[in-house]
Each structure stands twice: as structure tokens, then as C-alpha cells.
N, C-alpha and C positions, 0 to 999 in steps of 0.2 A: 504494500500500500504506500502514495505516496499523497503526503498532506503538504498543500500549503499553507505556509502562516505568514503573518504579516500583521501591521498596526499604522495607524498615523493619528499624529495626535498633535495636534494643530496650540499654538498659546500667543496670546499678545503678551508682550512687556513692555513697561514704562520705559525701564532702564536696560543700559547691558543688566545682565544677571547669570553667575555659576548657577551649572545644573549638574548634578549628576545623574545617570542615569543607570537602569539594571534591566536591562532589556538584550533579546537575544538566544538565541538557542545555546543551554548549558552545556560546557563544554562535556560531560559523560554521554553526549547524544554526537559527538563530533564527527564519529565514522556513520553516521545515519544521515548527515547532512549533504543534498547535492545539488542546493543552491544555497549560499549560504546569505541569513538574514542580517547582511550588513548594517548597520544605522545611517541614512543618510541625514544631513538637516537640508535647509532651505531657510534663508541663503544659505550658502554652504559657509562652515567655518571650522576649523582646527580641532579634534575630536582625539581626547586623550586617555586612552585605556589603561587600566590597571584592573590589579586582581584584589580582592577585598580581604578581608582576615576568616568568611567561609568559604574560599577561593572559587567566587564567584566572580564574572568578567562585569568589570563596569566601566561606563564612558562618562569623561568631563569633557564640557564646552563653558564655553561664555557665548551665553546667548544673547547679541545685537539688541539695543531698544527696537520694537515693533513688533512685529506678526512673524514667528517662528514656526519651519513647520520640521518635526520628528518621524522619520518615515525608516520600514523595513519591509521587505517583503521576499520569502525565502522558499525550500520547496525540504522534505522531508523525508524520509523514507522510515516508513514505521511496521512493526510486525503483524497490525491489522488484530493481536489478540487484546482480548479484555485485560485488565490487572493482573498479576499473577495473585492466586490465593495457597498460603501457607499455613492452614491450619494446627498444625502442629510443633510451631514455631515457639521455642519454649522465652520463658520471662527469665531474665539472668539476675542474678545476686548483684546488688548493688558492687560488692565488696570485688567483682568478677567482672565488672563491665570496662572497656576499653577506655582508658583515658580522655581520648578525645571527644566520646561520648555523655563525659558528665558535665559536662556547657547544657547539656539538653535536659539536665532534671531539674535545673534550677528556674525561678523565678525572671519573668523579662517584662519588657514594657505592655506588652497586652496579655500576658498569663500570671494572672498574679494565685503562683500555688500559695500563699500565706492565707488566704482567703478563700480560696476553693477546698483544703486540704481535708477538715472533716466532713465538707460534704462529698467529697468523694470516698473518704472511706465507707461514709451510711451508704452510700449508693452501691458500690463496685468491690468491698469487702469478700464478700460472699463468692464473687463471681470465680470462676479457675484464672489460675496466673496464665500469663502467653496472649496466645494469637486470641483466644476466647476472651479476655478480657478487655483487650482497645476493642477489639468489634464490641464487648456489650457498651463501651464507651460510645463508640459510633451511634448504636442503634437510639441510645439514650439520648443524642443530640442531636441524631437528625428528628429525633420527635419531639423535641422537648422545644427548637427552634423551629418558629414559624417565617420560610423565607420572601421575602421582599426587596427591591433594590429602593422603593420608598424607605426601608428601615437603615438603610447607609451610614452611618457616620464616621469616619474620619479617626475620631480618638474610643470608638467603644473598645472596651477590653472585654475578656473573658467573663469575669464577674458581673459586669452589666448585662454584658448579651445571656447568661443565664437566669438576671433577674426580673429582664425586661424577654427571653423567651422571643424576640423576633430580629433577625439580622439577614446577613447575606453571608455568600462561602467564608469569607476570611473569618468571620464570627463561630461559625461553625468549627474551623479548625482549629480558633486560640481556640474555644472551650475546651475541644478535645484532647487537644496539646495537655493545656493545664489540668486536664483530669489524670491522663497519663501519666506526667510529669509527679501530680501527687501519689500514686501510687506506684513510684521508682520505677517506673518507664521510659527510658531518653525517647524524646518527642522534637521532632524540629517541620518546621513550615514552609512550604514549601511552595511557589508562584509558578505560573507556568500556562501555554496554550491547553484548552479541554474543548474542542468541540462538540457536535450535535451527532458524528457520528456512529450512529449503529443504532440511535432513538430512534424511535414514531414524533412524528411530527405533532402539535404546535412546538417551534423552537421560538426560546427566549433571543432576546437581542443579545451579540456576542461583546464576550467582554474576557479579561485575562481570568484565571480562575485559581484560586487558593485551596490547598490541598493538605497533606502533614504527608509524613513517615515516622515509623516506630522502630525502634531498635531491638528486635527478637533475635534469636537463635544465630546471632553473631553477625547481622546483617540486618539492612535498613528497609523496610518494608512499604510500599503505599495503601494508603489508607484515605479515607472520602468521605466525612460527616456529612458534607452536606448532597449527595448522590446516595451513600451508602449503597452502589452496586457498582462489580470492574463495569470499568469504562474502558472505550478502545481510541485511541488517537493521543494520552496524556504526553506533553512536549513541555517538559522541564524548562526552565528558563533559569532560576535560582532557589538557595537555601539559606537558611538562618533561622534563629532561634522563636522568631514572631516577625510579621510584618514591617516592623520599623523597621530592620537590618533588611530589608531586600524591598523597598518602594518602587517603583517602574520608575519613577522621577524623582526626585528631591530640587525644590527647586527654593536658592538664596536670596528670595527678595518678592516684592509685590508682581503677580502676573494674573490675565484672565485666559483659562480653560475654553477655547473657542470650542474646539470639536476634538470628539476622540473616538477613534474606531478599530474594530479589531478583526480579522477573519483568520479562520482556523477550516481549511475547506480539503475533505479529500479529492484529491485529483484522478480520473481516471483515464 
């Protein structure tokens, strides 16, 4: 199967303004790429890459005062299968988890385990350690949120969107992050293309999509609150601990959001 992806996402500025930006097919998807989703801007200007501290690829510009336009459009080759499922994927002792994995049990800007932590144990206590246990996470938050992109905001975290019960994908997965995370699960978040296919149609308007992975049985697994079923086409873009650390944009100063568009379309 081959998907194309691509975004443009158009901003006025007052001023020049630094951006950064995390946008782009992640590099473990590199031998799957056979167009690859360069960033162009418009005008064009000097576009400076670096790798971040989850060695994730990112681009700085200085964006011109005016009408900025951010543009990529790439081609993919994907296995055409659903998620892989691992039910048997066991829960590891904190005491026995890799190093670089206990960044993911801790507390971040939108999962705050200090706050979620007895209610996850009343919750998920009970449940078997492993693969059985993020999934009963899952099930419990994709039901428990009611999804809307009217419910949007910007700074909701974990703790809100379970107290207020309606958000979109990224709400979905801090919760489940931070449910995880309470119950000594490395959990990290994950951005990335998710198209419509292998659905029944009505499809929603396209947008990037937020996801997690869990760290079982020595390896980093996907995982989908707010779908909670494999999906086929999922195209990685970045990783980190909660959405702060992987924004599609960060932008240094006053700008207005013209238009912003995304397509994730199997090609045939």
C-alpha cells in the first residue's frame, strides 16, 4: 500500500517571528518513504534542522512579517495491516525496566500522575498486569470521553479531560498515558498521520492524530484511546512524553492561524 501524506498550514505574522517546527515522517519509517515529505515554506527562507532530546527531527525558521505558508506533501509505502496486537505482552518490574524508559513513568505537563494516581488504582487495580491492563485503560477512556473537536483546548491536561469526560484524540491519550504511567507503565505520546482508511464512510475532516505506546515485554507497543481498534495507515511523525514536547508548531510571538489542512490518502 502506498499513502500519501501531506499538510499546509497557512499563518499571518505581524512581525518576523522563530518557529519551530515537528513535522515530517519519523525517521523509524525512513526505508518506507518514496517521496519524501520535505517542509517547504512560502516565501521561501532558510530552514534549520536539528534532532530534539527524543530524537525526533525538527525545523527552525524565522518567519518574515506577513502571510506565511508551511507546506509538505510526501508518498509512503505502508504494510496495509491493522496495529499489530500483542496480547501477551507481559508488565515489567519497575526495578527491571530499561533506563531510558523511566522518563515515561513520570509526571509531564499534561499527565499529571500526582492527581490521577488513586484513581487509577480504584479503577485498574484489579485488572491482570500487561497487555490486559493498558487495553482495560483504553476501553475505560475511550468510554469514559465523549469526542468533539468543539471540546478542543489548547492547555486541557489529563485531569481535566477526565473531569470534564469530553475532548479530542490528544485528550484521550494524556489520560491514558497518565493512567498507565500510574500504575508503573512507561507510556509516551505519540503524533502522527491516521487516516480514514479501511473505515465505512461518514469520515471526519482530516487532521494530525494523537496516539500513545506502552512499554511491555521489552518493547514499545501502539495503543489508540480514542479509536480503540488497529487501525491501518498509522504514519508516525514524533515522540515524547505529552504533547508539549512534540507541537507541529511552536510559534515565538503574536500570529493569526489562516488555514490549516491535512491529507493522509491511500494511493492506488
Amino acid at each position: 500500500m502506498k499513502i500519501r501524506v501531506g499538510f499546509e498550514i497557512v499563518y499571518d505574522f505581524p512581525n518576523p517571528t522563530p518557529v519551530i517546527m515537528v513535522l515530517g515522517t519519523h525517521f523509524t519509517r525512513a526505508s518506507d518513504v518514496i517521496i519524501p515529505d520535505y517542509l517547504m515554506t512560502s516565501p521561501s527562507v532558510p530552514i534549520t534542522p536539528y534532532r530534539d532530546g527524543f530524537g525526533n527531527w525538527c525545523s527552525r525558521i524565522l518567519a518574515p512579517a506577513g502571510r506565511v505558508r508551511l507546506s509538505a506533501d510526501g508518498l509512503v509505502r505502508d504494510s496495509g495491516l491493522p496495529d499489530a496486537l500483542f496480547p501477551g505482552a507481559m508488565q515489567h518490574a519497575v526495578e527491571e525496566l530499561p533506563s531510558e524508559t523511566l522518563v515515561y513513568l513520570l509526571g509531564s505537563r499534561y499527565c499529571e500522575t500526582d492527581r490521577l494516581s488513586d484513581t487509577a488504582w480504584r479503577l485498574f487495580e484489579n485488572t491482570p498486569p500487561g497487555w490486559s491492563r493498558v487495553q482495560a485503560i483504553c476501553d475505560f477512556v475511550h468510554d469514559h470521553i465523549q469526542f468533539g473537536y468543539e471540546h478542543a483546548r489548547a492547555k486541557k491536561t489529563a485531569f481535566e479531560a477526565f473531569n470534564e469526560g469530553r475532548g479530542v484524540c490528544r485528550d484521550y491519550a494524556h489520560l491514558a498515558i497518565a493512567f498507565c504511567r500510574c500504575m508503573n507503565i512507561p507510556a509516551r505520546y505519540c503524533t502522527g498521520y491516521l487516516g480514514d482508511i479501511g473505515m465505512p464512510p461518514p469520515y471526519g475532516p482530516m487532521d494530525f492524530a494523537g496516539w500513545f505506546e506502552a512499554f511491555l515485554g521489552g518493547r514499545w507497543h501502539t495503543f489508540d484511546a480514542r479509536n480503540n481498534m488497529p487501525r491501518i495507515g498509522r504514519v508516525l511523525i514524533a515522540q515524547g512524553r505529552d504533547a508539549a514536547d512534540v507541537p507541529i508548531t511552536h510559534t515565538f510571538g503574536p500570529n493569526t492561524l489562516v488555514s490549516f489542512k491535512v491529507w493522509t490518502d491511500e494511493v492506488v
